[in-house]
N, CA, C and O of each residue as an XYZ file, in Angstrom:
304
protein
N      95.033    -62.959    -70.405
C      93.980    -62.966    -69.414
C      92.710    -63.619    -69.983
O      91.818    -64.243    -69.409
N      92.852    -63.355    -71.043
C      91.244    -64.046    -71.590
C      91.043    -65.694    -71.764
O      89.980    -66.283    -71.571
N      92.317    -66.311    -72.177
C      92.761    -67.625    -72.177
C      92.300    -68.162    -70.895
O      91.767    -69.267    -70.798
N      92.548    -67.236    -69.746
C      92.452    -67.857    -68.103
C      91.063    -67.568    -68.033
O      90.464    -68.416    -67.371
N      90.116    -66.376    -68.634
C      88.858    -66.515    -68.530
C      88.115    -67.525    -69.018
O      87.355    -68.178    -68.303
N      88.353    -67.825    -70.843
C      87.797    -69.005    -70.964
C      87.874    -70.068    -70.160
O      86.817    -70.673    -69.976
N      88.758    -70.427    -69.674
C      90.019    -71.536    -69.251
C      88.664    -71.728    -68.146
O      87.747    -72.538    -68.285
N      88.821    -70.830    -67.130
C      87.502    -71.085    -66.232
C      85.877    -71.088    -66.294
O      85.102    -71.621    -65.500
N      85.580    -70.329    -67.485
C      84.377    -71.085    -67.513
C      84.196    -72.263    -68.180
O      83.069    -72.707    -67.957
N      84.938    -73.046    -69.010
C      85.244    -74.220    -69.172
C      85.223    -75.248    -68.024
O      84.931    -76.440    -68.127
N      85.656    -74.446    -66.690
C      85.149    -75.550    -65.730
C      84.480    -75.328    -64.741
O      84.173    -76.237    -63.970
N      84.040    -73.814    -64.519
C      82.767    -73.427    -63.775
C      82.454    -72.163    -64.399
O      83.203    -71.219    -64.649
N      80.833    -72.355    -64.672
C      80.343    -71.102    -65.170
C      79.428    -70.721    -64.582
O      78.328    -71.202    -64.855
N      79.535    -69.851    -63.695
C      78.261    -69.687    -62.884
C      76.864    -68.829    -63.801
O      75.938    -68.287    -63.197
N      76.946    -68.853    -64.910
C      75.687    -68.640    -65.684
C      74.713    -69.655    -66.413
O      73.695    -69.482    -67.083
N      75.574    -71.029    -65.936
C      75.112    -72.206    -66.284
C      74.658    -72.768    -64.371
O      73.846    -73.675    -64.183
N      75.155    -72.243    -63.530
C      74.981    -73.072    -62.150
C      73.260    -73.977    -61.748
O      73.041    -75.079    -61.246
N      72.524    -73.118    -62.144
C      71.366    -73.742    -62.345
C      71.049    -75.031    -63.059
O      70.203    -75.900    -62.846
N      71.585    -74.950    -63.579
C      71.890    -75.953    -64.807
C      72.508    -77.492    -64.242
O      72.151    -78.638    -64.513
N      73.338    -77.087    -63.551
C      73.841    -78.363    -62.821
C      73.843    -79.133    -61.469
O      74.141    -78.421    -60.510
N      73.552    -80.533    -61.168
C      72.835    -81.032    -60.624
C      73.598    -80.890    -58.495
O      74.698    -80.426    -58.196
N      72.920    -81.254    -57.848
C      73.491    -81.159    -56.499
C      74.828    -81.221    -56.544
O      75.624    -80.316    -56.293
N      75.143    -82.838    -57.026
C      76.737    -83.443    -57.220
C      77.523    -82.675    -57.477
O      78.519    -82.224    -56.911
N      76.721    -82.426    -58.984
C      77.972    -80.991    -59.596
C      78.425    -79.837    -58.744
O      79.592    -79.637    -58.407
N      77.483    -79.170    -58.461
C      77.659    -78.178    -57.772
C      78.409    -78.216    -56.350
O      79.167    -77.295    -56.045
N      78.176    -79.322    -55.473
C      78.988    -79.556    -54.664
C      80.336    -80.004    -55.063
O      81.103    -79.535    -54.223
N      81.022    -80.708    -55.968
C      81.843    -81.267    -56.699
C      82.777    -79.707    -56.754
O      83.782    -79.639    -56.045
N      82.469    -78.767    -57.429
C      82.690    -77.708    -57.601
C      83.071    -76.857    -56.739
O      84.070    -76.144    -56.839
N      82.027    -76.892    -55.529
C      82.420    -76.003    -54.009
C      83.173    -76.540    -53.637
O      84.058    -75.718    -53.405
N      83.748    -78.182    -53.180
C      84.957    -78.461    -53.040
C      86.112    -78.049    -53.735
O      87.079    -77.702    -53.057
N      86.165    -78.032    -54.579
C      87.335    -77.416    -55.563
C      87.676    -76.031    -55.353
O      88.828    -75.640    -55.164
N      86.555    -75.229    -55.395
C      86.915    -73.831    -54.929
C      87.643    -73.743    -53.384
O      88.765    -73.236    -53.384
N      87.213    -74.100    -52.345
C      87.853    -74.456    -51.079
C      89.129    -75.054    -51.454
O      90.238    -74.567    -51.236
N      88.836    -76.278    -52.103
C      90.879    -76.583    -51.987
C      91.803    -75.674    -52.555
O      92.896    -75.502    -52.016
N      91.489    -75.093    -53.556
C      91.974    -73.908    -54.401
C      92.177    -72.447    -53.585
O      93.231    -71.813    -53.648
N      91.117    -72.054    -52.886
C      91.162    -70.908    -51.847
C      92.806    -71.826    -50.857
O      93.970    -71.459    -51.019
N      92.374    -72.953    -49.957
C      93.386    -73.559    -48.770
C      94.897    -73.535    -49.582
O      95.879    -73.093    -48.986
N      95.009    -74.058    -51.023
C      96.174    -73.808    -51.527
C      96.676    -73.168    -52.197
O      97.494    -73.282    -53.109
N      95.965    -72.149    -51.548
C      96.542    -70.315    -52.550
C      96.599    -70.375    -54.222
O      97.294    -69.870    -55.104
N      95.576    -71.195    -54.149
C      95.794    -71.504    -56.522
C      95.030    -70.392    -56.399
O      95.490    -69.640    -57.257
N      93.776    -69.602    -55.625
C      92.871    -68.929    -56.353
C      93.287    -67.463    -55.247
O      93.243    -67.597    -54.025
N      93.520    -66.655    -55.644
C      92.964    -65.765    -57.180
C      94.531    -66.093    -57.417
O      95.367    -66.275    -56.531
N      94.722    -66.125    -58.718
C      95.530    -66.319    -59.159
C      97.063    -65.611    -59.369
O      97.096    -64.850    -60.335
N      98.205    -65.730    -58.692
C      99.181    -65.130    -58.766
C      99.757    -63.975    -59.371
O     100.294    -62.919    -59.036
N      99.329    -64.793    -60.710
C      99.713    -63.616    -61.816
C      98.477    -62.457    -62.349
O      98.709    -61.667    -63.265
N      97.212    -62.506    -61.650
C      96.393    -61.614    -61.527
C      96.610    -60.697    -60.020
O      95.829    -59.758    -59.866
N      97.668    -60.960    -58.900
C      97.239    -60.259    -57.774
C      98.810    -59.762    -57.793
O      99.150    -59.216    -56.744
N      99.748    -59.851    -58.734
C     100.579    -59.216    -59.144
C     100.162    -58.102    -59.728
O     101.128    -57.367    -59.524
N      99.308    -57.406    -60.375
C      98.697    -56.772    -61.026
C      97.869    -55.960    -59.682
O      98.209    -54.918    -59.123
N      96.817    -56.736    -59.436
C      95.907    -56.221    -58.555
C      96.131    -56.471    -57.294
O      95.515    -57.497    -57.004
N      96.628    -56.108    -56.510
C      97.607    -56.252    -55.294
C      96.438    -56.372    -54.105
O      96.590    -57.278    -53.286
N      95.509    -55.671    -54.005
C      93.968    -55.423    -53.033
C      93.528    -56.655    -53.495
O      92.334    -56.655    -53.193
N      93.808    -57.823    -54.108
C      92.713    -58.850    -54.250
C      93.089    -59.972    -53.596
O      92.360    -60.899    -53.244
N      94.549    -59.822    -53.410
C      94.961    -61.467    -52.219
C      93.983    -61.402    -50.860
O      93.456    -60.458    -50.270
N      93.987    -62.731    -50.659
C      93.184    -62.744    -49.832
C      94.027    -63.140    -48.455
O      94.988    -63.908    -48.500
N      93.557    -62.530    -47.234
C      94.180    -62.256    -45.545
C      94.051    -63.941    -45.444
O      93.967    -64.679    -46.425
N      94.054    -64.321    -44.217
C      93.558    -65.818    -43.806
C      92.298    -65.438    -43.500
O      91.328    -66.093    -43.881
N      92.182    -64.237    -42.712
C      90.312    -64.302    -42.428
C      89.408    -64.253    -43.490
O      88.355    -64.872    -43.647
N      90.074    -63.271    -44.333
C      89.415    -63.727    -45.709
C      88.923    -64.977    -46.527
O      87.852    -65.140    -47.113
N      90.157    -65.932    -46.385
C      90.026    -67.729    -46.815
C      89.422    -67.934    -45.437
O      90.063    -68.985    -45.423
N      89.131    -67.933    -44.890
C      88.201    -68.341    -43.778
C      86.585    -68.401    -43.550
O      85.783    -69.241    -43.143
N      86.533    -66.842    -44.112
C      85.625    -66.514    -44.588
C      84.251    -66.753    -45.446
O      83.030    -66.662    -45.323
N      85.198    -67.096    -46.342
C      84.717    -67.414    -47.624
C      84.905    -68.872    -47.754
O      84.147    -69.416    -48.558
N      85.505    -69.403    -47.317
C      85.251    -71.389    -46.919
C      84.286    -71.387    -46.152
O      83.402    -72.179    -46.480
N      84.067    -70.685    -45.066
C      82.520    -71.254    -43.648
C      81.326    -70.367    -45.110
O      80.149    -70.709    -44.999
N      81.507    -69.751    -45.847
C      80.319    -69.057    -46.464
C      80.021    -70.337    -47.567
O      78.873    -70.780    -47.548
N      80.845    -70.863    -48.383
C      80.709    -71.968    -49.419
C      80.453    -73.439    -48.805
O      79.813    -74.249    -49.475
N      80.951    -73.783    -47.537
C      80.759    -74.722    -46.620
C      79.218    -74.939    -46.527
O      78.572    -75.862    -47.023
N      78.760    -73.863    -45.769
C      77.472    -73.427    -45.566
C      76.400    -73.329    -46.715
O      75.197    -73.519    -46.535
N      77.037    -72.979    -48.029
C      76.699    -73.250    -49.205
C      76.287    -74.815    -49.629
O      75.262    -75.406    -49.969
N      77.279    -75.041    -49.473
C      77.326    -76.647    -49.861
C      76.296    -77.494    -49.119
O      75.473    -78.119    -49.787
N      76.279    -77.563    -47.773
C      75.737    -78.375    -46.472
C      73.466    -77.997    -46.726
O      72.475    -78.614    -46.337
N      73.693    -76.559    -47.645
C      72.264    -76.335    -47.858
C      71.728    -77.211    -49.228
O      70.605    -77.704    -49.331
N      72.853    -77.284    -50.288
C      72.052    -78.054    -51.327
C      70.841    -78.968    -51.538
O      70.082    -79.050    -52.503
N      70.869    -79.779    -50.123
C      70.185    -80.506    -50.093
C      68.587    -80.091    -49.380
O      67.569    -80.779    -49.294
N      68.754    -79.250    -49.113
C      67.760    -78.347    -48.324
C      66.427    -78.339    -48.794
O      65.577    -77.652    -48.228
């Protein structure tokens, strides 16, 4: 599990998010959305374990119009 923790803040760390520029950060919210649409996130072999953490469709729904909405403000 810790391998998959590093593993991800290696490519998003949200204690650095400040840190990185519009691009990035949008660059990033896309990725999370394609990842939510193709069931990569949360991760399989973590919701084998934790069974309450898969997410419904309203859930990925959810949470795409919330990061969407995220994204569309950057420029704000």
């Amino acid at each position: 599990m810790e391998d998959h923790i590093n593993n991800a803040k290696s490519e998003l760390n949200f204690s650095e998010w400040d840190d990185y520029s519009n691009r990035r950060k949008k660059s990033k919210l896309k990725s999370i959305i394609s990842q939510i649409k193709d069931d990569e996130m949360p991760l399989s072999s973590y919701t084998i374990i934790h069974g309450d953490a898969k997410l419904s469709e309203s859930d990925k729904e959810l949470i795409i119009e919330w990061i969407e909405n995220l994204k569309d403000n950057l420029n704000k």
